[in-house]
C-alpha positions in Angstrom: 11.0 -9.5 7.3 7.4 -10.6 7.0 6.9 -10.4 10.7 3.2 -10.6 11.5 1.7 -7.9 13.5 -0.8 -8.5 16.3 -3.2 -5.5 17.5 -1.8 -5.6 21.0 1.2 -4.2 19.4 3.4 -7.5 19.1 4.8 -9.7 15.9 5.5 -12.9 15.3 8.2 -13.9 12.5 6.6 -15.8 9.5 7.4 -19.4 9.3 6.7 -22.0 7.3 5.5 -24.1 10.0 3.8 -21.6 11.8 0.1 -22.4 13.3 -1.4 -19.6 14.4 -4.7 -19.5 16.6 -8.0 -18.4 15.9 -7.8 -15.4 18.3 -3.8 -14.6 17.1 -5.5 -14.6 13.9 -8.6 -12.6 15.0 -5.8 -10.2 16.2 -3.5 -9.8 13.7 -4.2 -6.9 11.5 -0.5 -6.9 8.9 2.8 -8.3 7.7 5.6 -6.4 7.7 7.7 -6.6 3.8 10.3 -3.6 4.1 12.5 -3.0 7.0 14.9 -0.5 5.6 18.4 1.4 6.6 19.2 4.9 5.6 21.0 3.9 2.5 18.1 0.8 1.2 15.0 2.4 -1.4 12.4 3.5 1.1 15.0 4.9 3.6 15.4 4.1 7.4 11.4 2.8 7.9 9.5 -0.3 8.4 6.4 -0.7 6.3 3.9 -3.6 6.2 0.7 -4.7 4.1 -2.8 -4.4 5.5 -4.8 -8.4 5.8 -7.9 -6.5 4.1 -8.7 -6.1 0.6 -11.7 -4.0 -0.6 -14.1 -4.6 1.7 -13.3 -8.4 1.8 -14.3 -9.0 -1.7 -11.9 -10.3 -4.0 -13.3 -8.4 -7.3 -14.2 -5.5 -6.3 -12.8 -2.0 -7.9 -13.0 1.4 -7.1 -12.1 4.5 -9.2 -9.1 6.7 -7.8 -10.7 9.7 -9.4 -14.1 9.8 -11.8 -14.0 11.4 -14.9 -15.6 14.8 -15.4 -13.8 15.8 -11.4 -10.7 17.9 -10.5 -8.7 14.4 -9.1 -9.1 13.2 -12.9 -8.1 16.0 -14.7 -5.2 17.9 -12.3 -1.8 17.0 -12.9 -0.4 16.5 -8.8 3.0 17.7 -9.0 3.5 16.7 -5.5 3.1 12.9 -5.8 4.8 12.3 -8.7 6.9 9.2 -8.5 9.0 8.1 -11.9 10.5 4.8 -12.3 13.9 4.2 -13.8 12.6 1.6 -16.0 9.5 -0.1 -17.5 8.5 -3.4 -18.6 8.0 -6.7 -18.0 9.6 -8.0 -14.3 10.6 -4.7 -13.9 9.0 -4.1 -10.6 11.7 -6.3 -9.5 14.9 -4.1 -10.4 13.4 -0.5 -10.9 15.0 2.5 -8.6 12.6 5.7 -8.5 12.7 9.1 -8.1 10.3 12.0 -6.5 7.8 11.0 -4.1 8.5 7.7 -2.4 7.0 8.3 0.6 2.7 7.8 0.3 1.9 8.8 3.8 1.1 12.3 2.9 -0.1 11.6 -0.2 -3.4 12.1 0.4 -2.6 15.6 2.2 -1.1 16.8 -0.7 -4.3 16.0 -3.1 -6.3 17.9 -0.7 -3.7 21.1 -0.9 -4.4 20.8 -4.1 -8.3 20.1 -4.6 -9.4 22.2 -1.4 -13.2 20.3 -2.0 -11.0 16.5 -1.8 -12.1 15.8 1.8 -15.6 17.2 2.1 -16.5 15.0 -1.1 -13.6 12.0 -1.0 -16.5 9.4 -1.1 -17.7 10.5 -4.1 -14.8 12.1 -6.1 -11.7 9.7 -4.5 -13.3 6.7 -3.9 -9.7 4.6 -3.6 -8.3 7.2 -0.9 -11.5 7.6 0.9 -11.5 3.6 1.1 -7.9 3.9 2.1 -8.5 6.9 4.7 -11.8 4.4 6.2 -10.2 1.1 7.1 -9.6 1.4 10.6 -12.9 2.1 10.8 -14.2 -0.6 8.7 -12.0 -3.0 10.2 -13.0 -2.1 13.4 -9.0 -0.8 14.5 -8.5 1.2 17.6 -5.8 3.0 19.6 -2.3 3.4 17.7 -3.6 1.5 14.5 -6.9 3.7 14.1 -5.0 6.4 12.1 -2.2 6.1 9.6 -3.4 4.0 6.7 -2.7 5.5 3.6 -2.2 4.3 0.0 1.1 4.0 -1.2 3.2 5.4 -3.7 4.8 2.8 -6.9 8.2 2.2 -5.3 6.5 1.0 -2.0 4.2 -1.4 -3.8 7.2 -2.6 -6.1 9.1 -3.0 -3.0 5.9 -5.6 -1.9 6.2 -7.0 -5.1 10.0 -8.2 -4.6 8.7 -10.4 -1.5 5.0 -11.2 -2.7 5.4 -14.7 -2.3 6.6 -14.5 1.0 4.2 -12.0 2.0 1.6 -14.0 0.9 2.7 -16.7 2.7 2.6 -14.6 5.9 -0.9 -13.4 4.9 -2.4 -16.7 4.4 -1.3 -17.9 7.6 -2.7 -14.8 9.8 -6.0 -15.3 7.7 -5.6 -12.7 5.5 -6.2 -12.2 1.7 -3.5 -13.0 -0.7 -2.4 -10.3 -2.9 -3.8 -11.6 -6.1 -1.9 -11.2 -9.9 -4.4 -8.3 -10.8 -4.4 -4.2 -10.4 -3.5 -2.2 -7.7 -4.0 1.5 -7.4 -1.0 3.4 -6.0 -0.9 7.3 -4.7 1.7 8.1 -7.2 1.1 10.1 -10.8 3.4 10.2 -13.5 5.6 12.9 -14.5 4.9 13.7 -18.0 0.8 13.8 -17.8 -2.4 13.2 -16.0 -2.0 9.6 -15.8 -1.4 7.4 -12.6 0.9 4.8 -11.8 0.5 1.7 -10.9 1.2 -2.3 -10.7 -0.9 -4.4 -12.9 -1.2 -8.1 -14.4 1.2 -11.0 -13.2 4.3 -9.5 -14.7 5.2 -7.1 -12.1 5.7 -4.0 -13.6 5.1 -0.6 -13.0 1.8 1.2 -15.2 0.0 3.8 -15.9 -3.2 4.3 -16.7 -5.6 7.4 -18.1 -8.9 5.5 -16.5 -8.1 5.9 -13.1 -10.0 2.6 -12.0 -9.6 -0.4 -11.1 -9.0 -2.8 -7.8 -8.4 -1.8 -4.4 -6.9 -5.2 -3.4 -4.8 -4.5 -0.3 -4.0 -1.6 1.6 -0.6 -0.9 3.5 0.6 0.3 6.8 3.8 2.3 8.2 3.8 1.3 12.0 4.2 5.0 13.4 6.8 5.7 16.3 5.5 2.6 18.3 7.7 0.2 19.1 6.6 -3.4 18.9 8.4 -7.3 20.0 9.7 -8.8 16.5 11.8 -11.4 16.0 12.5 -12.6 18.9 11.6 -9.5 21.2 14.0 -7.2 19.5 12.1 -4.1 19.5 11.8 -2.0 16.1 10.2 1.3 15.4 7.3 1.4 13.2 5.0 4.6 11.8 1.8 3.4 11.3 0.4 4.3 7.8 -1.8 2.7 5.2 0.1 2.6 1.9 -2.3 2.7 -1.1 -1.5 3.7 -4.9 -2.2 4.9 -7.8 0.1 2.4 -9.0 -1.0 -1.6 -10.3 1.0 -4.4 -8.5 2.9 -6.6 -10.5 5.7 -7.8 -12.1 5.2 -5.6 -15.1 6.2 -2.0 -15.2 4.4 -0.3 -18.1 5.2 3.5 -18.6 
């Protein structure tokens, strides 16, 4: 857990007293926060957090859909993820149901708003963000696809190990996943609204705006294997997790 990834495919675990050098840190490009069996939340996969926030600024937002566009008003039945529970800390304890998986997300808004992809800059500015970081962070080979945003169970699974992730992040040079907004991929069952994680409570939100932050994408290492924890090889599927969820300890429904 919290393994940091390198770009030539191998991980280190995090440590306390881990030093790192500027090229491992040049290199690294995520930390890995859910390793899972069959039977944990997420299923059998192993999912990590991007070290980029919105184009390296600490403040900056984007909108996941503007008002006045289809992403705004359409309900996506297809990404709806619904939380057990809401309120204050309960990011840490919630189970979910429906869509857990964000990979496809992004897929599925396009199946549903056939003019998403020719316009994403303008009409999904959070995906498109989301759908260009390889690219922006100049990634290549295996890690220049995948990325996505991801759904409100895999960011409250982040939230569970935030310190440590943090930790991790700090130590590869990365930026800290702050006590503020995230979006998630995921929409809530009973309107138009999206989840998300939001404040320093950590718990699960929604929201009617549909903006605010993009602080940190997410990755699922795809069918590559890499060297972690002491060269034991895992699988990965590379993929960016981003949401339509806010990260924190507060779940708000």
């Amino acid at each position: 857990m919290c393994d940091i990834v390198f770009s030539d495919g191998s991980a280190t675990p995090y440590a306390s007293d881990l030093t790192l050098t500027d090229d491992q840190k040049s290199a690294a490009i995520a930390v890995i926060f859910y390793a899972g069996a069959n039977t944990d939340v997420l299923g059998a996969k192993t999912i990590g957090v991007g070290l980029k926030n919105t184009q390296g600024e600490t403040t900056k937002t984007l909108v996941w859909a503007p008002s006045g566009t289809t992403g705004y008003t359409t309900k996506f039945d297809e990404i709806i993820c619904t939380p057990s529970d809401s309120g204050s800390g309960k990011a840490a304890t919630a189970t979910f149901t429906g869509d857990l998986d964000g990979s496809d997300n992004w897929a599925k808004v396009c199946a549903a708003d056939t003019t998403a992809q020719a316009n994403a800059a303008t009409n999904y500015p959070a995906f498109n963000w989301v759908n260009n970081y390889a690219t922006t962070n100049f990634l290549t080979g295996d890690y220049a696809s995948g990325w996505y945003l991801p759904t409100v169970a895999e960011l409250s699974m982040l939230y569970r190990v935030k310190a440590t992730v943090n930790a991790a992040l700090e130590k590869a040079g990365g930026t800290k996943i702050a006590d503020t907004a995230y979006w998630s991929s995921s929409q809530y069952s009973s309107s138009h609204t999206v989840l998300g994680m939001c404040g320093s409570t950590a718990a699960p939100s929604t929201t009617s705006a549909r903006t605010t932050t993009v602080r940190f994408v997410e990755f699922e290492l795809l069918r590559r294997s890499f060297a972690v924890c002491e060269n034991r090889p895992l699988f990965f599927t590379f993929s960016l997790l981003f949401s339509h969820s806010f990260l924190t300890d507060n779940l708000h429904i």
